[in-house]
N, C-alpha and C positions, 0 to 999 in steps of 0.2 A: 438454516441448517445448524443443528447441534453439535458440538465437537468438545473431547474433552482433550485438556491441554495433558504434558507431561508431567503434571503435577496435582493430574484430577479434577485439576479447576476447570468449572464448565464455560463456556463461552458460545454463542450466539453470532453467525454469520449472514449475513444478512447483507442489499442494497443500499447505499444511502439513502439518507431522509434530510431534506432541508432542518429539520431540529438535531442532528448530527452534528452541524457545523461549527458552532461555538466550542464545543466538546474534542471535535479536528483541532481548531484553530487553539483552543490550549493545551491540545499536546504537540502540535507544531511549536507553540513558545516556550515550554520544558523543554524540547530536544534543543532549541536554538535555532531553529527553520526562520531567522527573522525577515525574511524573505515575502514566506507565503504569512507569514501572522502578521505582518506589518501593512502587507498589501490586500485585505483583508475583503475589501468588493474584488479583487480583478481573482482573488483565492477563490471564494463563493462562485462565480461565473468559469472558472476551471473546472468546478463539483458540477454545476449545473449542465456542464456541453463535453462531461464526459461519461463514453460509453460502458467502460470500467470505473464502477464506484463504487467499493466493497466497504464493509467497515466489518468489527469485528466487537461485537458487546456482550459485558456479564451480566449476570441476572440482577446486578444493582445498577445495570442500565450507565457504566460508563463504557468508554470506548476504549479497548483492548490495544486495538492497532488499526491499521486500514491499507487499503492499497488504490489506487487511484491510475488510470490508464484509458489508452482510445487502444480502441480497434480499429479494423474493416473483417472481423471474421473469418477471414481463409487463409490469411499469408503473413498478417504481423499483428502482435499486440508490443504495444508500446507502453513498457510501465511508467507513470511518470515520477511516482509516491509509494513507499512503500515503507510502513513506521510503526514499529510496537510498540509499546510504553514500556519504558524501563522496568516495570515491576512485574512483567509478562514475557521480557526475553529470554531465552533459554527453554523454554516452554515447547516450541514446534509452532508456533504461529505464524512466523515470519513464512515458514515452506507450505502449514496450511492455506494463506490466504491465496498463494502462488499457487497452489495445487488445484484450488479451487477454481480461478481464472479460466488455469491451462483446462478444467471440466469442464469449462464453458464455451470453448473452441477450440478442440480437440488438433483441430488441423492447423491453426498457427502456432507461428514460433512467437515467444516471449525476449523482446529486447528492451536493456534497462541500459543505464547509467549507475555509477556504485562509485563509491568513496573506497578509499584504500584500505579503512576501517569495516568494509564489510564484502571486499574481493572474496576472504576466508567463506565467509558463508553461501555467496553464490556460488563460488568451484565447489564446496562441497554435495550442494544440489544438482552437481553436473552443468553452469552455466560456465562456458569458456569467455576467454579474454579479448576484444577484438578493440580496435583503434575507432574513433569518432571522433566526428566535430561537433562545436557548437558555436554558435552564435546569438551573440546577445544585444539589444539595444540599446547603445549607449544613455 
């Protein structure tokens, strides 16, 4: 799907592609994500076994931003990733790629995780604040 950003610039939405991920994986280590760029098979295998895998490219074929998430279709999408590139935010992408999602199963709800650096932009989209856990393996 075509879409143009708020600054005209065109941009290309589209499914992942295994030739996408290199191109994830360094703008996961620009943002700092050292996480998923460091762990870099068990990232690939996240992209591979999820049913939300959007990316978001310009006509010069790099990668705008992406979003990354599971379903089950009727009751929850779970985002797990969701990452513009610095040179693209401000833009409307961040709410396009989410808009685009929520297109995609109209009947679930959209639940994320956010940093305190980007609470601002999901209350703006109408997404409220609720408590969570998590757990991780030592």
């Amino acid at each position: 799907m075509e879409v143009r950003l708020r600054n005209n610039r065109k941009v290309f939405i589209r499914e992942y592609e295994d030739r996408d991920f290199h191109l994830i994986q360094a703008l996961n280590k620009r943002e700092g994500w050292t996480n998923l760029a460091v762990n870099s098979e068990r990232t690939k295998i996240a992209w591979e076994h999820s049913n939300v895998a959007i990316v978001a490219e310009t006509e010069n074929d790099e990668i705008a931003g992406f979003i990354r998430g599971l379903t089950d279709t009727a009751i929850s999408i779970y985002i797990c990733e969701l990452l513009i590139d610095k040179k693209f935010r401000g833009q409307g992408l961040g709410e396009t790629l989410l808009c685009y999602v929520q297109q995609l199963y109209p009947n679930a709800r959209i639940d994320l995780l956010a940093t305190r650096i980007s609470r601002s932009f999901y209350e703006k989209l109408g997404f409220r604040h609720f408590a969570g856990f998590r757990r991780t393996k030592g």
